[in-house]
C-alpha positions in Angstrom: -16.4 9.5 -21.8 -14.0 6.8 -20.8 -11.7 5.3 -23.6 -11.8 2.2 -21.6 -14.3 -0.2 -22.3 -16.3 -0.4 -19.0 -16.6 -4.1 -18.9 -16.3 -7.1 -16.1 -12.4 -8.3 -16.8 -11.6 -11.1 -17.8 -11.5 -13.8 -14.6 -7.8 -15.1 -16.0 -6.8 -11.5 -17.0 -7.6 -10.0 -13.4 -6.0 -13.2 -11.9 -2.5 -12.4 -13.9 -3.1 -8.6 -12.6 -3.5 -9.7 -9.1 -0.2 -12.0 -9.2 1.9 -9.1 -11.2 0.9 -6.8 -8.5 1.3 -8.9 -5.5 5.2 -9.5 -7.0 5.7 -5.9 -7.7 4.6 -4.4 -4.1 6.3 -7.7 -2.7 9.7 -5.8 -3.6 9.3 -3.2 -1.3 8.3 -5.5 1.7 10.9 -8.0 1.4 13.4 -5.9 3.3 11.6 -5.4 6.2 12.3 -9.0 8.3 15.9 -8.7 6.7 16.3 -5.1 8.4 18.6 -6.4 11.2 20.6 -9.2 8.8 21.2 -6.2 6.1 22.4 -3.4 8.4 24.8 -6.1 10.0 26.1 -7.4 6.6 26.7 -3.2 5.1 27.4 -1.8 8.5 24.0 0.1 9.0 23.2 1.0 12.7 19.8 0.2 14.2 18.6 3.3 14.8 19.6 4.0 11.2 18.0 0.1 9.0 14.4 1.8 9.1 15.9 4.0 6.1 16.2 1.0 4.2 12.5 0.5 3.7 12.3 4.1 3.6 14.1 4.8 0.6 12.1 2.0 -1.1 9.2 4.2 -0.3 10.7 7.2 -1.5 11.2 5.8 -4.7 7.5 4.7 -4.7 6.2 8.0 -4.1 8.3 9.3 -6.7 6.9 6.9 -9.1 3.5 7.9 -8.1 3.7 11.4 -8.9 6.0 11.2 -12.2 5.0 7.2 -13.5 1.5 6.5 -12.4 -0.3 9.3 -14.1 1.1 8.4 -17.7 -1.2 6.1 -17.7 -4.3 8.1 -18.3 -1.8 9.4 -21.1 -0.7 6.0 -23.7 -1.4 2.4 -23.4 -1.0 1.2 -20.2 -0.5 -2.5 -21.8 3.3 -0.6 -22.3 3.4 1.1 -19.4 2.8 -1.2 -17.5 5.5 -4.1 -19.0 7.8 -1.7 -19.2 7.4 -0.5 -14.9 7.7 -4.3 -14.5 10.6 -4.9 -16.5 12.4 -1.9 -14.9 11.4 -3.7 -11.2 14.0 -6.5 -12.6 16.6 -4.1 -12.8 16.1 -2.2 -9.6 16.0 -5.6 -7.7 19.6 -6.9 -9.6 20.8 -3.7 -8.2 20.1 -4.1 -4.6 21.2 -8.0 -5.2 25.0 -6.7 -6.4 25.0 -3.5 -3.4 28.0 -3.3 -2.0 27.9 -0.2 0.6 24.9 1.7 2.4 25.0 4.3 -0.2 24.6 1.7 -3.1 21.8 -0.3 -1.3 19.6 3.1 -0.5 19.7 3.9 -4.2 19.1 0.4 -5.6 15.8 0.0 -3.4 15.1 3.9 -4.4 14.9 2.4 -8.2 13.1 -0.8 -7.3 10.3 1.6 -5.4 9.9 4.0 -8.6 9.4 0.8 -10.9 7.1 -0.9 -8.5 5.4 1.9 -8.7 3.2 0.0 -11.2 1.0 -1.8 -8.9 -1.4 2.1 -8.9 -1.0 1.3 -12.9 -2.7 -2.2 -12.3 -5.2 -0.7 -10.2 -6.0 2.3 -11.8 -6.3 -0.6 -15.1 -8.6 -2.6 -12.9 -10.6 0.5 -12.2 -11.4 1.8 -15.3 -12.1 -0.8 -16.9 -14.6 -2.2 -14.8 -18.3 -1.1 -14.4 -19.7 0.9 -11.3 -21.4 -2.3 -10.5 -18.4 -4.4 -10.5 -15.9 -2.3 -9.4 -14.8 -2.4 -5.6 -14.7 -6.3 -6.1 -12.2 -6.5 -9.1 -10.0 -3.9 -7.3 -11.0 -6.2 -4.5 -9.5 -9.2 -6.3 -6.1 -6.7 -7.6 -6.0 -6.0 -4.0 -5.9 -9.2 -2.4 -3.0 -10.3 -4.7 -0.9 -7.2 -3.3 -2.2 -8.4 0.0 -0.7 -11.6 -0.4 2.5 -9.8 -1.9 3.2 -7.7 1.1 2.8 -10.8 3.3 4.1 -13.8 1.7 7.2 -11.7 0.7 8.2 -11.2 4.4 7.4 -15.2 4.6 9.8 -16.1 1.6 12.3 -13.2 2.5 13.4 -14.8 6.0 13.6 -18.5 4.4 15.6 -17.6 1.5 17.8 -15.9 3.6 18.1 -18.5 6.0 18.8 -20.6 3.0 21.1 -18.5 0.8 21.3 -15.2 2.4 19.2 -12.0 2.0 20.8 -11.6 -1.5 19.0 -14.7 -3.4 15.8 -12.6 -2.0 16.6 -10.0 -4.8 17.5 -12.4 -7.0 14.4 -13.9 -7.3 12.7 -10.9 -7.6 14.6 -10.3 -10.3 13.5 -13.5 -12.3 9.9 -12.6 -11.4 10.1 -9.4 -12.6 11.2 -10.2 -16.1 9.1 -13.1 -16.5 6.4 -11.1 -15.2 7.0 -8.2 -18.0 6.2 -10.9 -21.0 3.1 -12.4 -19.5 1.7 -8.9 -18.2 2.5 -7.4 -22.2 1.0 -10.7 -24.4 -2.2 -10.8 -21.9 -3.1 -7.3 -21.8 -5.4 -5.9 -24.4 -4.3 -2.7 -26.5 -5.9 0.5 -25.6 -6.4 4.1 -27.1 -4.8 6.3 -24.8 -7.1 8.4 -22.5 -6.8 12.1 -22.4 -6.9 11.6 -18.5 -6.3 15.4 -16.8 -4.4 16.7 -20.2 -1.4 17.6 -20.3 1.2 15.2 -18.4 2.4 17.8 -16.3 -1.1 19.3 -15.4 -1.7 15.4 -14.5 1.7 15.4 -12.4 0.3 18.3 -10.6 -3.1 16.6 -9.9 -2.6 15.4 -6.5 -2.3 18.7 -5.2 -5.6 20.2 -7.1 -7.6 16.8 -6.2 -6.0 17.3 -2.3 -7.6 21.2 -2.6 -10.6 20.4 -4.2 -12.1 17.4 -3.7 -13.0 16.9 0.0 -13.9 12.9 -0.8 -10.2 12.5 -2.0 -8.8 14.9 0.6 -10.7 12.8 3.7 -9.4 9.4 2.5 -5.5 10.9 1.5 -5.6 11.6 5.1 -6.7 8.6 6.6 -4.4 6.5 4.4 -1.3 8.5 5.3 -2.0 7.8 8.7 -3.1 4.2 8.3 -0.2 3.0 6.3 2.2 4.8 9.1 0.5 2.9 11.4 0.8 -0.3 9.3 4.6 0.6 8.2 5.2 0.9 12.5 4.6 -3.0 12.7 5.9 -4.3 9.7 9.1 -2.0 10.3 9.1 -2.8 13.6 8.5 -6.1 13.8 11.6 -7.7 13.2 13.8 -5.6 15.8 11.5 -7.0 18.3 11.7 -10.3 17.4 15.1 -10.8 16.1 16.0 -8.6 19.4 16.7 -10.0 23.1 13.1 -10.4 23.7 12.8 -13.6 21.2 16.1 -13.4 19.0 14.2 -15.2 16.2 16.1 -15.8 13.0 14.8 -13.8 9.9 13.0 -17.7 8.8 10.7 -17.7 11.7 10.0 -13.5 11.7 8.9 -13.8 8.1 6.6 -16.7 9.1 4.6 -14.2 11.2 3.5 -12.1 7.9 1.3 -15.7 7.4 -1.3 -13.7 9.7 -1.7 -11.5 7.7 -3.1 -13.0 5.2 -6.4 -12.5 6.5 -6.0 -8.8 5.2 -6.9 -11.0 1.8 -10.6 -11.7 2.8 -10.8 -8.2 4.3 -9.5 -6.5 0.8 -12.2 -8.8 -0.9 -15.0 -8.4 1.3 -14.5 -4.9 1.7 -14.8 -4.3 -1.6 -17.6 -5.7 -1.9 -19.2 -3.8 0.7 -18.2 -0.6 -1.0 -20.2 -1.7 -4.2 -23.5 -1.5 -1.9 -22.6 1.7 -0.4 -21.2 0.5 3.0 -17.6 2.1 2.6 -18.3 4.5 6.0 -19.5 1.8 7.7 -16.9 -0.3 7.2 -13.9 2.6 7.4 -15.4 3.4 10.9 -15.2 -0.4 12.4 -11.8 -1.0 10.7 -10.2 2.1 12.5 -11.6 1.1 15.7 -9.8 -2.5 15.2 -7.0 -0.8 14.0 -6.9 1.0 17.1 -7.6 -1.6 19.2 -4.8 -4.0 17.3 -2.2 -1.8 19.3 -3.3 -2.7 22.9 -3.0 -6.5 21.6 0.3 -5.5 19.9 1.8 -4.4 22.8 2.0 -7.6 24.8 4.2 -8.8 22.0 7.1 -8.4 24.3 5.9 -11.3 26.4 3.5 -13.4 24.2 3.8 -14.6 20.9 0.2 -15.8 20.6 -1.3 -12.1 21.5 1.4 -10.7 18.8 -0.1 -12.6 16.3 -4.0 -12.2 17.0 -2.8 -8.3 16.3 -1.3 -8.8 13.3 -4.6 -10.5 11.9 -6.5 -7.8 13.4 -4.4 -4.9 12.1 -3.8 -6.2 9.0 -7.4 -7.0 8.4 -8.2 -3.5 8.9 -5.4 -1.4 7.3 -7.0 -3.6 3.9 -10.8 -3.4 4.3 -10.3 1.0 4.7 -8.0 0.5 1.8 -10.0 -0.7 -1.1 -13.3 0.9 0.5 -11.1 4.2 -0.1 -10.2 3.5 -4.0 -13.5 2.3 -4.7 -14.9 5.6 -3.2 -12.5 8.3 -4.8 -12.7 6.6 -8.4 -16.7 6.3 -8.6 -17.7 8.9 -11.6 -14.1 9.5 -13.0 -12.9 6.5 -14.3 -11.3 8.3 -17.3 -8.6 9.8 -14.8 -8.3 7.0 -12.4 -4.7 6.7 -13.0 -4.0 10.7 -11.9 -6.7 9.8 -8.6 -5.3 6.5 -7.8 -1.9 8.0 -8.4 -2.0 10.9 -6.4 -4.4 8.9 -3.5 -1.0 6.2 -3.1 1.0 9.4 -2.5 -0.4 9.5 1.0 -0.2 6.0 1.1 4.1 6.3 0.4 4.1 9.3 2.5 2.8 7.0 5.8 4.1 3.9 5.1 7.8 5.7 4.9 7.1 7.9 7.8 5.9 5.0 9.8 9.4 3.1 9.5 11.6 5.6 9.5 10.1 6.7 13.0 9.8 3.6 14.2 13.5 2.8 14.4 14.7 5.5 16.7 11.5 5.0 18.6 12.2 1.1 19.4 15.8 2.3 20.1 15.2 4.4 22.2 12.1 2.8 24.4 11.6 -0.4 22.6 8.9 -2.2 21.6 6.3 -0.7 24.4 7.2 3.1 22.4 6.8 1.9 19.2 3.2 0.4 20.2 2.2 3.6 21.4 3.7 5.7 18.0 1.4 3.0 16.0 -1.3 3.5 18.3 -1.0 7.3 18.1 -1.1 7.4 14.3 -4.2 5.0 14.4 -6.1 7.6 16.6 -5.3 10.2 14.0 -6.8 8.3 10.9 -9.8 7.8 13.7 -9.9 11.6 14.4 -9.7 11.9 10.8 -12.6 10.4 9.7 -14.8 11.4 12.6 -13.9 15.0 12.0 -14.9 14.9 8.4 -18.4 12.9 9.6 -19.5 15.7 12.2 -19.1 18.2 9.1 -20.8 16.3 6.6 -24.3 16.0 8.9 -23.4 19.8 10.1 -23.6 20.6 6.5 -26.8 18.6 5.6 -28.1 20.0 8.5 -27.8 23.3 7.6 -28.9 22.5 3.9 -32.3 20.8 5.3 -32.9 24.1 7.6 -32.5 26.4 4.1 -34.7 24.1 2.3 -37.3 24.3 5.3 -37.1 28.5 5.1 -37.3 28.5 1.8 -40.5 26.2 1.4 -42.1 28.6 4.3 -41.5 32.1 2.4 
């Protein structure tokens, strides 16, 4: 039984959740138009900057396995302030960086406290109803939608402005204004028993990845899908601040802005989960995701194709997302910090491996390389999820033929 009351939240409360974790994942996107600006300014090579968001992820997937599952463990009201607060710090730190060294474990520490967005969706989850579910994570997911997007968008103008500094700055103010409202809104709860023992729950992502085939299918898929996602975003800005368009990192954060149609995707799709339509939806977002990369690639010569793929990529990356968290969370709300935990492991797994690649990629064959690398890892979330299809009817198959044989004898 659930020591979460398993009600609709509160409209204003899920509203404040959806802000608090569209600031908190906005921390580890600002970086990524500011690649080029910030390896300049610290002496970082190109073929080296994709580390930058990397070690942001690192720090995320740390936070994942050691942060995320406390919260099936106390009240997440303090977890969660406390994560936020801690994001203040992290971001002061990458603000007052000096050398490469500094700035790689600045953004490490601002990844392990933003870490608390799984604790706002894991809140969101289990304190919803079945029936209401996959559209308040919907709703929590739109607002780190608009957080990965719009933080690209205010990234380049601040730095235009004041320089890629003030960007941290900021984030620092929001994170400590952030930590009040988050702590006087949120109710108190008992603390769930969750998996037990905290380091049984630490452990969980391995048992649910051997276990549960539901949860293993999806990991998959979303370790894929955010390397193909992190391959873009990553990307992105060595193309366009490169000879092709030498865009300043103003304009390049103005392209996030089509992304924001990943917002009606991560509501809608949510939705669609609720009435049972997650597969459905998973397999026409991988083929758009696949697709985006043939758009993608003529980004070299036209800005108007780059930005039709952005919308469709985007778009599709968030409608297999929260159709994936709805899924894996249905019947075990009680743990839904351990699941949702141990699910965004995969997610930090592929969204580091996707920039980290995509550097020396680019480097080394430009933008038409790094097309195909995205494309590549798209086909692999595909392969994914039509793999685990063909055994699913294999096995009902074989299930209905034993039933038949039995019902003859």
């Amino acid at each position: 039984m659930s020591p979460y009351s398993l009600t609709k939240p509160d409209r204003g409360l899920l509203l404040l959740l959806a802000v608090a974790a569209g600031f908190m994942v906005a921390n580890i996107y600002y970086g990524q138009p500011l690649l080029e600006r910030m390896g300049t300014d610290l002496g970082i090579p190109i073929a080296a900057v994709g580390w930058i968001v990397a070690a942001s992820q690192a720090g995320y997937l740390l936070g994942l396995v050691l942060l995320v599952p406390l919260g099936d463990m106390v009240d997440r009201r303090i977890l969660i302030s406390v994560q936020v607060a801690a994001s203040a710090v992290g971001a002061c730190a990458v603000a007052l960086a000096t050398t490469p060294t500094a700035l790689l474990l600045a953004f490490g520490i601002l990844g392990l406290a933003s870490s608390v967005v799984q604790t706002i969706v894991a809140h969101t989850a289990a304190s919803s109803t079945p029936e209401q579910r996959g559209g308040s994570i919907g709703t929590v997911t739109a607002g780190v939608v608009s957080g990965i997007i719009l933080a690209r968008t205010l990234a380049g103008g601040l730095t235009d402005l004041w320089g890629w500094r003030s960007v941290y700055v900021l984030a620092g103010v929001a994170g400590a204004v952030l930590a009040v409202a988050v702590f006087r809104a949120l109710p108190r709860e008992p603390a769930g028993n969750g998996e037990g023992r905290y380091w049984r729950a630490v452990s969980s992502v391995v048992v649910l990845t051997r276990r549960n085939p539901v949860f293993r299918t999806r990991a998959l898929i979303t370790m894929l899908l955010f390397a193909s996602f992190g391959v873009l975003w990553s990307g992105m800005a060595l193309l366009l601040s490169g000879p092709a368009w030498n865009l300043p990192p103003g304009l390049i954060g103005l392209f996030g802005l089509a992304g924001l149609v990943g917002v009606v995707a991560a509501s809608r799709a949510g939705g669609a989960a609720d009435r049972g339509w997650g597969q459905r939806v998973t397999l026409a977002s991988l083929l758009a995701l696949l697709g985006s990369w043939v758009v993608l690639s003529i980004g070299a010569w036209s800005l108007i194709w780059f930005i039709v793929g952005i919308i469709i990529l985007d778009a599709a990356v968030q409608a297999v997302h929260v159709s994936s968290q709805t899924m894996i969370v249905a019947g075990a709300e009680e743990s839904a910090s351990s699941i949702i935990g141990s699910y965004m492991v995969f997610y930090s797994v592929g969204s580091a491996m996707g920039a980290a690649a995509v550097a020396p990629v680019y480097d080394a064959w430009g933008w038409a390389g790094a097309s195909v690398l995205g494309a590549v890892f798209a086909l692999g979330a595909l392969a994914v999820w039509g793999t685990d299809q063909f055994l699913l009817r294999r096995a009902g198959t074989r299930l209905v033929r034993s039933t038949q044989q039995a019902g003859a004898e």
